[in-house]
C-alpha positions as a Markdown table, in Angstrom:
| # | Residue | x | y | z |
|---|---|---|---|---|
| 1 | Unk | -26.0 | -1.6 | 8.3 |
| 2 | Unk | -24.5 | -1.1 | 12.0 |
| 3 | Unk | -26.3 | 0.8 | 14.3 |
| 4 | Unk | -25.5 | 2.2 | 18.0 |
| 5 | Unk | -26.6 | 4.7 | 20.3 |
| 6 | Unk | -24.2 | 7.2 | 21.4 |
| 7 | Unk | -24.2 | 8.1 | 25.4 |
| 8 | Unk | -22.4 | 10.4 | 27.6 |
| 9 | Unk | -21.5 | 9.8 | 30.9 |
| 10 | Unk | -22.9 | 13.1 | 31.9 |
| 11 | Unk | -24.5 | 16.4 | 29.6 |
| 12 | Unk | -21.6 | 18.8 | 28.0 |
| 13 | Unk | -19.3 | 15.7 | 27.8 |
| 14 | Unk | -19.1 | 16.3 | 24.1 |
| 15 | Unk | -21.2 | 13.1 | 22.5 |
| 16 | Unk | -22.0 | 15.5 | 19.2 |
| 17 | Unk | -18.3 | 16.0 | 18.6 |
| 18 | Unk | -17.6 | 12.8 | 19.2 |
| 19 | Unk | -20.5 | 11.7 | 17.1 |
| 20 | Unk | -19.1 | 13.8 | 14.2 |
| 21 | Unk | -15.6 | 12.6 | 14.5 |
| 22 | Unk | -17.1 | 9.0 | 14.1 |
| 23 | Unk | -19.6 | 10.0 | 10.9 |
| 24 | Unk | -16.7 | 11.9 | 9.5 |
| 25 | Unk | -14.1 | 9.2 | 9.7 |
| 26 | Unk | -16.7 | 6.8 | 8.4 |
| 27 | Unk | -17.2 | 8.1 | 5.4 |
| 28 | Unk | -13.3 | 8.5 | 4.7 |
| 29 | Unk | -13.5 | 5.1 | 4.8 |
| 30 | Unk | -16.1 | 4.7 | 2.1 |
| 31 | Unk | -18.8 | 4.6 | 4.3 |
| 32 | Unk | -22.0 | 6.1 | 4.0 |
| 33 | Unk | -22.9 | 7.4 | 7.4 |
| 34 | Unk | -25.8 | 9.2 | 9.2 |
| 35 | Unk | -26.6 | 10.2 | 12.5 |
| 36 | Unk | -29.9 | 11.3 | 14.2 |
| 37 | Unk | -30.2 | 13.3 | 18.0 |
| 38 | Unk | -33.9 | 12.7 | 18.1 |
| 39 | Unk | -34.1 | 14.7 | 21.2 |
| 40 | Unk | -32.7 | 18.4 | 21.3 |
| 41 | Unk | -33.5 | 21.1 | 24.1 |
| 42 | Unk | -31.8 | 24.3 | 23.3 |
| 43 | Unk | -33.0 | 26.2 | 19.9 |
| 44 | Unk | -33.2 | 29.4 | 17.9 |
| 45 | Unk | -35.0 | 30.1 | 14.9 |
| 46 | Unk | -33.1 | 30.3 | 12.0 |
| 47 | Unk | -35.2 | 31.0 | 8.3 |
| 48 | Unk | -38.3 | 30.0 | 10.2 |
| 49 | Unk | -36.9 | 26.7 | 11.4 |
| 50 | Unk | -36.1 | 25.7 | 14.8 |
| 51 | Unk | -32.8 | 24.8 | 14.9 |
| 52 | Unk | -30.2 | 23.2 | 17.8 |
| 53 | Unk | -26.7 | 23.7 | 17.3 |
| 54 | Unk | -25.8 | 20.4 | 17.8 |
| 55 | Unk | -28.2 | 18.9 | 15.4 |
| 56 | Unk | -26.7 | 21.1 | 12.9 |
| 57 | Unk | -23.4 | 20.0 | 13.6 |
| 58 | Unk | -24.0 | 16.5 | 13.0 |
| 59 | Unk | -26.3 | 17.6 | 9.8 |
| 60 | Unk | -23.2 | 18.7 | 7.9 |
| 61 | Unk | -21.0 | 15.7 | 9.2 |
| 62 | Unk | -23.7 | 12.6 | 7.3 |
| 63 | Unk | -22.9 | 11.7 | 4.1 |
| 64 | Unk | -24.8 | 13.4 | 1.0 |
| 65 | Unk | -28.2 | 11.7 | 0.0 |
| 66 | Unk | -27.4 | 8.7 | -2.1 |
| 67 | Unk | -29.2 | 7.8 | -5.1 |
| 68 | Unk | -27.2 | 4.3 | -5.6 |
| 69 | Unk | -26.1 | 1.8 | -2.6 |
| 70 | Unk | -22.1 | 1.3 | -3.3 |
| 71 | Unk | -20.7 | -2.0 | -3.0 |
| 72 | Unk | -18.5 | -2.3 | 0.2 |
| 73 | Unk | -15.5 | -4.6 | 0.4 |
| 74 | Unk | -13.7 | -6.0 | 3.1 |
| 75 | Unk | -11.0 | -8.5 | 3.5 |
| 76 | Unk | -10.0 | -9.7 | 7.2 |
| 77 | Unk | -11.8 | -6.7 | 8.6 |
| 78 | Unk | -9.8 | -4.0 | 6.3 |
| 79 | Unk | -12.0 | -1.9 | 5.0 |
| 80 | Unk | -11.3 | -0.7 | 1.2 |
| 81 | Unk | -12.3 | 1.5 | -1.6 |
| 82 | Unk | -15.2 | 0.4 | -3.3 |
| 83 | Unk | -15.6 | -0.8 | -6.6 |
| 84 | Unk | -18.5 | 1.2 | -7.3 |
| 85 | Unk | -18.6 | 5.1 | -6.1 |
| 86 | Unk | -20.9 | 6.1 | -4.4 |
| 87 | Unk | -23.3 | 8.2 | -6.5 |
| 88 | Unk | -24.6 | 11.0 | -3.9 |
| 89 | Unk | -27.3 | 13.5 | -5.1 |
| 90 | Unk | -25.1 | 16.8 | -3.7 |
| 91 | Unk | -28.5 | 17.1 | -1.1 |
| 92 | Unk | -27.9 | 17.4 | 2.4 |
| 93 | Unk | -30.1 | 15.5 | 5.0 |
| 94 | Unk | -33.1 | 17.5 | 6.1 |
| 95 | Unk | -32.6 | 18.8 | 9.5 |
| 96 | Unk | -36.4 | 17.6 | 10.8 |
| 97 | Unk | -35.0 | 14.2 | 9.9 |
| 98 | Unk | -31.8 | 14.2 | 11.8 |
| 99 | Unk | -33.9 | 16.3 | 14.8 |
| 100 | Unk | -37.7 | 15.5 | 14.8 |
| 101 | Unk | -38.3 | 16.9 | 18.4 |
| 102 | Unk | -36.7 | 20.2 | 18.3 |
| 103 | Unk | -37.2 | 21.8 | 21.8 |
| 104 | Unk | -37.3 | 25.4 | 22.2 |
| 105 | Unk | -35.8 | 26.3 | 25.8 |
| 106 | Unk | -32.1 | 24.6 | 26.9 |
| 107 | Unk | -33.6 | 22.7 | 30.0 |
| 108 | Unk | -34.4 | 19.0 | 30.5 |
| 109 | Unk | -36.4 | 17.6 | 28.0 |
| 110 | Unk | -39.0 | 16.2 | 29.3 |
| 111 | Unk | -39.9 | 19.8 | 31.3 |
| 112 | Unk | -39.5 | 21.2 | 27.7 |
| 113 | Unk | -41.5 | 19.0 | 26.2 |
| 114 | Unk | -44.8 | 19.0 | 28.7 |
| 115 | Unk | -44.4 | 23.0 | 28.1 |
| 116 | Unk | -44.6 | 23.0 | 24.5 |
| 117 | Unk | -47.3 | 19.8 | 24.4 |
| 118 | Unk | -45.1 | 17.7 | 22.5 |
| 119 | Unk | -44.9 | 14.0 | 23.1 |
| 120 | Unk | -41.5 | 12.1 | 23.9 |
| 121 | Unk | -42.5 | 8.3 | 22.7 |
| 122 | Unk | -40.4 | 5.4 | 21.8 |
| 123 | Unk | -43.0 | 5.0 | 18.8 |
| 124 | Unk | -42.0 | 8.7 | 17.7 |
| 125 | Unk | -38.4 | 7.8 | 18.0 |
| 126 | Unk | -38.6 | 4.9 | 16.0 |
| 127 | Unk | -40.6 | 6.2 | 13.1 |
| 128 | Unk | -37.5 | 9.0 | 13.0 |
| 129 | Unk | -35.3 | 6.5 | 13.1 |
| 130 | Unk | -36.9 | 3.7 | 10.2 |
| 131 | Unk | -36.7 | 6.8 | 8.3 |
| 132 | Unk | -33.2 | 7.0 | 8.2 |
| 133 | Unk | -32.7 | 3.5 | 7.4 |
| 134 | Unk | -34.8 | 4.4 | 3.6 |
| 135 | Unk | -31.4 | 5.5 | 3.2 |
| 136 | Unk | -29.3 | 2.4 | 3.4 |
| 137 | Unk | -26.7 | 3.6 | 5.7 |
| 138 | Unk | -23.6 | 1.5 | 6.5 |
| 139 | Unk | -23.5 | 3.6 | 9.4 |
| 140 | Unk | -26.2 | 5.3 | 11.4 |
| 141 | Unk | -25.3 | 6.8 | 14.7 |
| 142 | Unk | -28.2 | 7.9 | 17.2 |
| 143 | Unk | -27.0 | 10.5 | 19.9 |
| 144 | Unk | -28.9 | 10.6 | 23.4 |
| 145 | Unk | -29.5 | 13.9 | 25.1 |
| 146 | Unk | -27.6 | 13.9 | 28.9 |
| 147 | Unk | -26.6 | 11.1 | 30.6 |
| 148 | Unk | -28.0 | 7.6 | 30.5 |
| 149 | Unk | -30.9 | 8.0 | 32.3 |
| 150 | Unk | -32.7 | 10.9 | 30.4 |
| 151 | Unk | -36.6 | 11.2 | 31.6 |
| 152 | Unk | -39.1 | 11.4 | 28.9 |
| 153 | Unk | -41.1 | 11.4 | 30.9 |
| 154 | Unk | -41.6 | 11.8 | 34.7 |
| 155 | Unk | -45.1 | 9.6 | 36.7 |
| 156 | Unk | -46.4 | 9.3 | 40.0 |
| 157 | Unk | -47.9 | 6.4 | 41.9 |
| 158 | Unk | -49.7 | 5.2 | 39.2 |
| 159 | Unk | -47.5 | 5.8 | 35.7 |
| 160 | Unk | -44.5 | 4.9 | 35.6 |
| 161 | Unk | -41.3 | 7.1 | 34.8 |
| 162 | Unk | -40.0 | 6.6 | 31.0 |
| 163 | Unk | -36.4 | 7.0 | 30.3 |
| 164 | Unk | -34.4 | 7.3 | 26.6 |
| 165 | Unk | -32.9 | 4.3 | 28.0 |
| 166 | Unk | -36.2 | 2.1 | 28.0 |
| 167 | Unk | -36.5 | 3.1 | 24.1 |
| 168 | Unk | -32.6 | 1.7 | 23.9 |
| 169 | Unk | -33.5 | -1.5 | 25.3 |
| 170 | Unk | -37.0 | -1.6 | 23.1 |
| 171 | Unk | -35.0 | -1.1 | 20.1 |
| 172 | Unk | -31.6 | -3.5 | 21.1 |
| 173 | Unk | -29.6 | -1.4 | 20.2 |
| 174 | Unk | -25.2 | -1.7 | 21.3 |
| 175 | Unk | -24.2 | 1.6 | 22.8 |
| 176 | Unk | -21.3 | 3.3 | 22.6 |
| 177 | Unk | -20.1 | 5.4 | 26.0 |
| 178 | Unk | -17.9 | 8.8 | 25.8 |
| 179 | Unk | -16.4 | 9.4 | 28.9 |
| 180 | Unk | -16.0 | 13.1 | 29.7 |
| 181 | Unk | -12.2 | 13.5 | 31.0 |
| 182 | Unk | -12.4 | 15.7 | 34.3 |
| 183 | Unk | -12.8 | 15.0 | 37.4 |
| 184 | Unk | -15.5 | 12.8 | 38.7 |
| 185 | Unk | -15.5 | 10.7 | 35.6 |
| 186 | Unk | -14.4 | 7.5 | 37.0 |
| 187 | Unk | -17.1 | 7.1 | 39.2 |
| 188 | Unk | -19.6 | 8.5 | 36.7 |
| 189 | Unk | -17.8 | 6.0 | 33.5 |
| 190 | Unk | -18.3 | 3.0 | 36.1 |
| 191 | Unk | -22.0 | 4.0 | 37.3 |
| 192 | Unk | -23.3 | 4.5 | 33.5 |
| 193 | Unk | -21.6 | 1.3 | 32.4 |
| 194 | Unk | -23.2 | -0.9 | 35.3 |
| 195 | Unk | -26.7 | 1.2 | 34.3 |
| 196 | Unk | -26.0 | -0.2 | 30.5 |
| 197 | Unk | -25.3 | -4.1 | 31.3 |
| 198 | Unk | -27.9 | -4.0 | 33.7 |
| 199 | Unk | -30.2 | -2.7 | 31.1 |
| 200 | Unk | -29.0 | -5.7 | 28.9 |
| 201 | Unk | -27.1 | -3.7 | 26.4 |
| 202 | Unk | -23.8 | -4.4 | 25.2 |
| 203 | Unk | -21.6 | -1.9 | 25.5 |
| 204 | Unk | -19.3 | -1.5 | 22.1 |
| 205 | Unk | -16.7 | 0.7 | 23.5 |
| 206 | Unk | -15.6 | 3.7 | 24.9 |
| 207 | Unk | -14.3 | 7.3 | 23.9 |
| 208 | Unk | -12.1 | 9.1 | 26.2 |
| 209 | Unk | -13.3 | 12.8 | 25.3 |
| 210 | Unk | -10.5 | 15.6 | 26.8 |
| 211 | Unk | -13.2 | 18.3 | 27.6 |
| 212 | Unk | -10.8 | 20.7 | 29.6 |
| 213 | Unk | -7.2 | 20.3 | 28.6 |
| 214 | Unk | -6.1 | 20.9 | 31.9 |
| 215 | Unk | -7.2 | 17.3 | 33.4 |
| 216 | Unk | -4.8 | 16.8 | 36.9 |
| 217 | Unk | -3.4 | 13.3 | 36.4 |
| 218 | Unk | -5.2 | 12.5 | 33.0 |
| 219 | Unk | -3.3 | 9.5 | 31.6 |
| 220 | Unk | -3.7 | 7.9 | 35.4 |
| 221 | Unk | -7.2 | 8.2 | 35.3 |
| 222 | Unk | -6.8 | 6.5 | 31.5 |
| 223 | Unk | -5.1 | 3.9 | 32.7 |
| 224 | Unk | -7.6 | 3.2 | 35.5 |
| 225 | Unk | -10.5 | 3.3 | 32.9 |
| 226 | Unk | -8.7 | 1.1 | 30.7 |
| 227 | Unk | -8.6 | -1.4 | 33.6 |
| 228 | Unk | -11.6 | -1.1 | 35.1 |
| 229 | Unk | -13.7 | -1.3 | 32.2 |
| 230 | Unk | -13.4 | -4.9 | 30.2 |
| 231 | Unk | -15.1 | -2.7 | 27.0 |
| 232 | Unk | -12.2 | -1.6 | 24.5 |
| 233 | Unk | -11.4 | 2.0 | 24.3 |
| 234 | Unk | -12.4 | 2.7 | 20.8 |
| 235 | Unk | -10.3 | 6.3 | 20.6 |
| 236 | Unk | -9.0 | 9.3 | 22.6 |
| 237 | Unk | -10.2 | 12.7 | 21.4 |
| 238 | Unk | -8.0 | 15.2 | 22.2 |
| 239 | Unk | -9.0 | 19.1 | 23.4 |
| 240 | Unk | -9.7 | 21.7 | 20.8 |
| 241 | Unk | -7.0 | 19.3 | 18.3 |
| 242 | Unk | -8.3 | 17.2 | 15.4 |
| 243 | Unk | -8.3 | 13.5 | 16.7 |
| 244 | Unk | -6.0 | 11.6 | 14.5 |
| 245 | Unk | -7.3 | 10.2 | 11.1 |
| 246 | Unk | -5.4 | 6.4 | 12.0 |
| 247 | Unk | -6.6 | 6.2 | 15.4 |
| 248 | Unk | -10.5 | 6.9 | 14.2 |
| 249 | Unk | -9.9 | 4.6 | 11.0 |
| 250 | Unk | -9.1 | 2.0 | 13.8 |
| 251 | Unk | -12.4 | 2.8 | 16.3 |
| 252 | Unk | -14.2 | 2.6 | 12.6 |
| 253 | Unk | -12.8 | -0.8 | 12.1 |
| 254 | Unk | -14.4 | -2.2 | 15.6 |
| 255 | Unk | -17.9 | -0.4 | 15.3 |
| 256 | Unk | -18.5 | -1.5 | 11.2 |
């Protein structure tokens, strides 16, 4: 099983979409892949159920509950069909798994979360995430919330600040960066990648995510990514159009 955590270089830079696009692609490949946004501020109660949108989204793009591990083949890093289907039980993930800490208002999540009592702990977010791995994955993709450096929570003189980044480094896990194309994001692409080497992660790669459509000078500021960071661009997600199928077989390829 391959495992990274997916970061954004800034909030609404569209790490679910890009999260889906990976999980979706994934399994046309004859993967079985999950992903898991431990963290989500924003909710409304649907059936009883507190529910973020973006949780939901990445609920109905994992792969049905399996009741039999395939056998997965590959050959010089091509991945093919395998030999034995996958036998899936037709049940979707539960949402509680995918999102354990479901917080009510859309604010920063550790205000959230000392409003509504709830703990943010690395030992939460692992259990959540061990979880997940019962079901044998080839792929499991774990979405941040913001940026980076996300508070869990916030001390003073005498506790120390906890990030979402200190539970990436706890767990090793190799991260994977989408870079929000508008303006700014060269400077904020640069800053989150130095934050993430000097954490000690690697970085897998990059996704340059179109968020406006209208970006002034947008293949410059690709090319100047594409120089300045020595991590590979794993895709280009295009605005409000369906990335293409080849190019996300090929960011596949690199991450499984």
């Amino acid at each position: 099983m391959k495992q990274y955590f997916i970061t954004g270089t800034d909030t609404e830079v569209g790490k679910t979409y890009v999260t889906c696009q990976l999980l979706q692609a994934a399994q046309k490949a004859s993967l079985s892949a999950i992903g898991y946004k431990p963290i989500a501020a924003g909710c409304e109660q649907i059936d009883g159920e507190w529910v973020n949108e973006d949780a939901l989204n990445i609920q109905k793009a994992c792969s049905k509950i399996r009741t039999n591990k395939a056998i997965k083949i590959t050959d010089n890093n091509q991945l093919k069909s395998a030999n034995e289907k996958n036998e899936e039980s037709g049940q979707t993930l539960p949402l509680h798994q995918i999102n354990p800490i479901a917080l009510k208002p859309a604010i920063a999540p550790h205000i959230a979360a000392l409003e509504e009592g709830v703990a943010l702990t690395l030992d939460g977010i692992a259990r959540g995430l061990d979880e997940l791995h019962a079901y044998q994955p080839d792929l499991l993709l774990m979405e941040g919330a913001g940026g980076w450096r996300l508070p869990l929570t916030v001390g003073d003189e005498y506790t120390p600040t906890y990030y979402l980044s200190d539970v990436v480094k706890t767990l090793k896990m190799d991260v994977i960066l989408v870079v929000g194309m508008r303006l700014g994001c060269l400077n904020h692409a640069l800053l989150t990648a130095e934050a993430i080497r000097a954490d000690g992660l690697t970085i897998k790669g990059w996704v340059a995510n179109d968020i406006t459509g209208n970006m002034t000078r947008y293949q410059e500021n690709l090319h100047s990514l594409k120089a300045m960071l020595p991590e590979p661009l794993l895709a280009e997600i295009p605005y409000q159009v369906a990335p293409n199928d080849e190019a996300l077989f090929a960011a596949i390829k690199q991450i499984s």
